[in-house]
Each structure stands twice: as structure tokens, then as C-alpha cells.
C-alpha positions in Angstrom: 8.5 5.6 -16.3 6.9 3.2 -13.7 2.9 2.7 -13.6 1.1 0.6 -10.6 -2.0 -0.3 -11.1 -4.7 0.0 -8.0 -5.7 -3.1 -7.7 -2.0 -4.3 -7.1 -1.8 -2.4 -4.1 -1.7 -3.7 -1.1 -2.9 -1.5 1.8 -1.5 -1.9 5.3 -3.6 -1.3 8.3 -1.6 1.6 10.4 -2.6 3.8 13.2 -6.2 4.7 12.5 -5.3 4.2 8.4 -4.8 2.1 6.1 -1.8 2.8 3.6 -0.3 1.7 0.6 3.5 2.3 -1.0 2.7 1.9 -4.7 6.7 2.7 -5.6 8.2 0.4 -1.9 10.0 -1.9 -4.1 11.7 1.0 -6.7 15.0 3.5 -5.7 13.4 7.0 -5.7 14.0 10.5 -4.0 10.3 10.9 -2.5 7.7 8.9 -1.0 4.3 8.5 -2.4 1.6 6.6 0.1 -2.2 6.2 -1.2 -4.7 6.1 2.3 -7.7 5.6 2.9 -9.6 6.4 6.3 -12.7 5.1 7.3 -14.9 7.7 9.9 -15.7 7.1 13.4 -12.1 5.8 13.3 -9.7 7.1 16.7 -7.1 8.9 15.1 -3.5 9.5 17.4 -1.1 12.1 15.4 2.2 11.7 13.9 4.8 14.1 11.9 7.6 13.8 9.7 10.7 15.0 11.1 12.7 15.1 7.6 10.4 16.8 5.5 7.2 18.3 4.8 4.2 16.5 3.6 1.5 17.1 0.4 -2.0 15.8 0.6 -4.2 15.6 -2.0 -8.1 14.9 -1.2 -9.3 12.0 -3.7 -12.4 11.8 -2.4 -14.7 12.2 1.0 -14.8 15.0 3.4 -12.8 15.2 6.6 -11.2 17.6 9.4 -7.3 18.3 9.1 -5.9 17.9 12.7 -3.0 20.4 13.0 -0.9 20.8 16.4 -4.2 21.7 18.1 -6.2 23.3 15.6 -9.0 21.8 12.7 -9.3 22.6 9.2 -11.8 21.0 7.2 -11.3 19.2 4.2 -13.3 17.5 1.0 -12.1 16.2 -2.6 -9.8 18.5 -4.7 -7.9 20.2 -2.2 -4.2 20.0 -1.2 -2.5 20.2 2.1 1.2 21.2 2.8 1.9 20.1 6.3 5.2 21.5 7.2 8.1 19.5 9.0 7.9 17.9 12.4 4.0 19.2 12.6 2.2 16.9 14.8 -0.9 16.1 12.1 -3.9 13.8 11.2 -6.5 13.4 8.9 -10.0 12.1 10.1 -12.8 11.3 8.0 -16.3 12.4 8.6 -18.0 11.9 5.7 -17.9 8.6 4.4 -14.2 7.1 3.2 -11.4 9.8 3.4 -8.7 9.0 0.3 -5.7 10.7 0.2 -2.8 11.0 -1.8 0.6 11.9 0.4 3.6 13.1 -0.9 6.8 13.7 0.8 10.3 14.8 -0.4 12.2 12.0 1.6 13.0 8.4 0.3 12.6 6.3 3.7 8.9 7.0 4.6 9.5 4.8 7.5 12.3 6.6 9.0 10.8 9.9 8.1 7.6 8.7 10.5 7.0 9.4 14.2 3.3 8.1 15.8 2.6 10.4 18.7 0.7 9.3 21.5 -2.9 10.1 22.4 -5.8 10.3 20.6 -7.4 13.2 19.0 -11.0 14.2 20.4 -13.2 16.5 18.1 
């Protein structure tokens, strides 16, 4: 069993997020990332070619961008984005946290920023 704690985590700035890999240094079969996203933020999509996505809401209140369409969001629900959806999360209620799982090791290969930004 592994355990990181928060305030070991550090958080990289990314498109429109920041994001931390609490398990980067450890050989596993999926990809956990911790983000936080502040509002008023520009957001440009992404996707994950190799696998499908779970997001869980920690806290805040947001819109899900998906391919076109919104779907608002707050603190206990959970997401499934499915593979090579071009997604987003943006906040608009204070700081968005999420927690994002995917069933892929390489987050990094498994990650494709879009262009353009996304106009609600």
C-alpha cells in the first residue's frame, strides 16, 4: 500500500489547470491526477486517446465541456468521459477540485491538448 500525503504534492501549472501525479514516481496500471481549477480561467480541450477518464468533484461547482455540449457539475459527482472525447472542466464557482482517474499507466502519452478555447 502506498499513501501521499497533500501537502507533498506538487501541482504543475498545465493548460488552464493545475495538476498533480501523487503516484509519478511508483510502477502502476492507472493514472491518478489531483486538479484544481480556478474560474474565469480560459480553458482549451484535450482527450485521451487510450482510455477513458473518471472525475470525481471534490469540491466547487463547474460546467463539463463535452465535444460541444455543457453539463453542469458540483461536489460529489462522478464523470466518465469516454475515449478520445475532446473534454474540459471549467470552474464557475469558486476553486474546481477534481480527482481523475484513468485506466492507462503513461498519463502523458495518453494526453492530447486541442486547440482553441472554449467560450460559454
Amino acid at each position: 500500500m502506498t499513501v501521499r500525503r497533500g501537502s507533498d504534492l506538487g501541482f504543475q501549472q498545465l493548460p488552464g489547470r493545475w495538476s498533480a501525479d501523487p503516484f509519478a514516481d511508483d510502477e502502476t496500471p492507472v493514472s491518478v491526477r489531483l486538479v484544481r481549477i480556478a474560474p474565469g480561467v480560459d480553458r482549451s480541450p484535450h482527450r485521451h486517446p487510450h482510455s477513458c477518464e473518471v472525475v470525481y468533484v471534490v469540491e466547487g461547482t463547474g460546467v463539463m465541456w463535452r465535444d460541444g455540449t455543457t453539463i453542469d457539475v458540483a461536489a460529489g459527482d462522478i464523470v466518465l468521459i469516454p475515449a478520445g472525447m475532446p473534454h474540459a472542466t471549467i470552474a464557475t464557482g469558486g476553486q474546481l477540485r477534481l480527482v481523475c482517474f484513468f485506466p492507462h499507466p503513461d498519463l502523458a502519452r495518453n494526453t492530447e491538448e486541442l486547440n482553441g478555447i472554449i467560450r460559454l
